[in-house]
N, C-alpha and C positions, 0 to 999 in steps of 0.2 A: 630280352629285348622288347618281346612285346609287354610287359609292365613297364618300362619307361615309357613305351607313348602311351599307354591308356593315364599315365599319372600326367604325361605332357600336357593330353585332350582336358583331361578334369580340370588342369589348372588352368585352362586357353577359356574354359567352360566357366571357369569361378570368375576370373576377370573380364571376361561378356558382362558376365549376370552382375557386376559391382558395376562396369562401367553405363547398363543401362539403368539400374535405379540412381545413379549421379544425374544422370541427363535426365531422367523421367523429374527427379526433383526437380531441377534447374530451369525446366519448362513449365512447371507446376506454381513454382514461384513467380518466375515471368506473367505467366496467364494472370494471375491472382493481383500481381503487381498493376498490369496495366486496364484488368477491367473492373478490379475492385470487387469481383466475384469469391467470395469464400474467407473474404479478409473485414475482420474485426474491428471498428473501431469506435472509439468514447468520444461523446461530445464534450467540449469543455465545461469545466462546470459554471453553472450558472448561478448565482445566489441570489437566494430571496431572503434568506436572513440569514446573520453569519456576525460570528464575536473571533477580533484578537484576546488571545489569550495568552499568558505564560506558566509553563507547564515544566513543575522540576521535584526532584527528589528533597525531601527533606530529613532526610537520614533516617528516620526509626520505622522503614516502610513502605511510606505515606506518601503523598503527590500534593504538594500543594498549587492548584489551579488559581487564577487570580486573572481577573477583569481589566486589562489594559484602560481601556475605557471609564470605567469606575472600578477603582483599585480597591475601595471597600467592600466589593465584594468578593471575598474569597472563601475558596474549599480546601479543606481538609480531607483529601479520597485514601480512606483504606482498605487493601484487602478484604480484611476481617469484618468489614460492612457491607459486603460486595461488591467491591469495587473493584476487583482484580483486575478486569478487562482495561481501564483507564492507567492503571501500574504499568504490565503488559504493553500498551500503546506508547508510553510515556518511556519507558526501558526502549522500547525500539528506537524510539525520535533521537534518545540521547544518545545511542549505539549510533545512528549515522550521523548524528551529529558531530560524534565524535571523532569520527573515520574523516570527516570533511574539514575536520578544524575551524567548527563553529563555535561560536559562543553559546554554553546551553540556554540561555537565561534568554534567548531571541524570541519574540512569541509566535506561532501558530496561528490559525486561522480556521474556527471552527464553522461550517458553511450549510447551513441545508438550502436543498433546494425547494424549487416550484411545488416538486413534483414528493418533498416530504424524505428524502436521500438525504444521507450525511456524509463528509467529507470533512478531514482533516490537509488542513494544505500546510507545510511547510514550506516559506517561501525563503531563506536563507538557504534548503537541498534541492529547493526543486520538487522535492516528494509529495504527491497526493496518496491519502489513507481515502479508501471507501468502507467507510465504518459499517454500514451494513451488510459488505461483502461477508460480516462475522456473524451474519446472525441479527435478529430484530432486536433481544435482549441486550446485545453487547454494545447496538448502537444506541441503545435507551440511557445507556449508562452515562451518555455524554449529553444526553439534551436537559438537564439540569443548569447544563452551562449556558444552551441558548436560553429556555424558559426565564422567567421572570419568578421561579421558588425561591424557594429560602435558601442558603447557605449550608451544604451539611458541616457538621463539625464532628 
């Protein structure tokens, strides 16, 4: 008899201890919600310069990027030149794109800011990419598209 109530107590004990960290959360949220103390948030992006693009697979790899704006200007991005990261970006865009029943062939919006940040915006998902969240290199690999270079092929 006496193991049923020490196991009764432990379990009276387990559900205290759950039901105070539910509250201690719930409070912690609140606090956070109404003074904006410990809560995160992104400005919208701003651009200082920024190109529509359209960004799609071309079967053997490859990503072929292309200038809305001047459609004579396009890229050829492969892997094998290192360009992985741009594949990689381009595979996600068309995974949600695809999940959302978009047209892939919609263009993108490549943006940097004031302040030298890159951003992918897709405005058909909604989705922002912050391209140097990846890394400085990774976001190098797209400024060929704002730049005024040459065309890789």
């Amino acid at each position: 008899m006496a193991d049923s109530a020490r196991g009764e107590t432990s379990l009276l004990y387990l559900i205290w201890g759950g039901a105070t960290v539910i509250a201690f959360a719930l409070m912690a949220t609140a606090f956070a919600t109404r003074t904006g103390i410990g809560v995160t948030r992104l400005e919208p992006v701003v651009a200082a310069e920024g190109k529509d693009l359209t960004m799609v697979e071309n079967g053997d790899g490859g990503v072929l990027v292309t200038d809305i704006a001047q459609p004579a200007r396009t890229w050829i991005v492969r892997p094998a030149n290192g360009d992985g990261f741009v594949q990689v970006v381009v595979q996600g865009l068309m995974r949600t794109r695809g999940l959302a029943g978009v047209e892939p062939h919609q263009p993108v919006r490549l943006i940097r800011q004031s302040d030298g940040r890159l951003w992918l915006q897709d405005p058909s998902t909604q989705q922002q990419l912050s391209l140097d969240a990846f890394g400085p290199v990774s976001a190098r690999a797209f400024l060929k598209f704002l730049d005024d270079g040459k065309a890789v092929q």
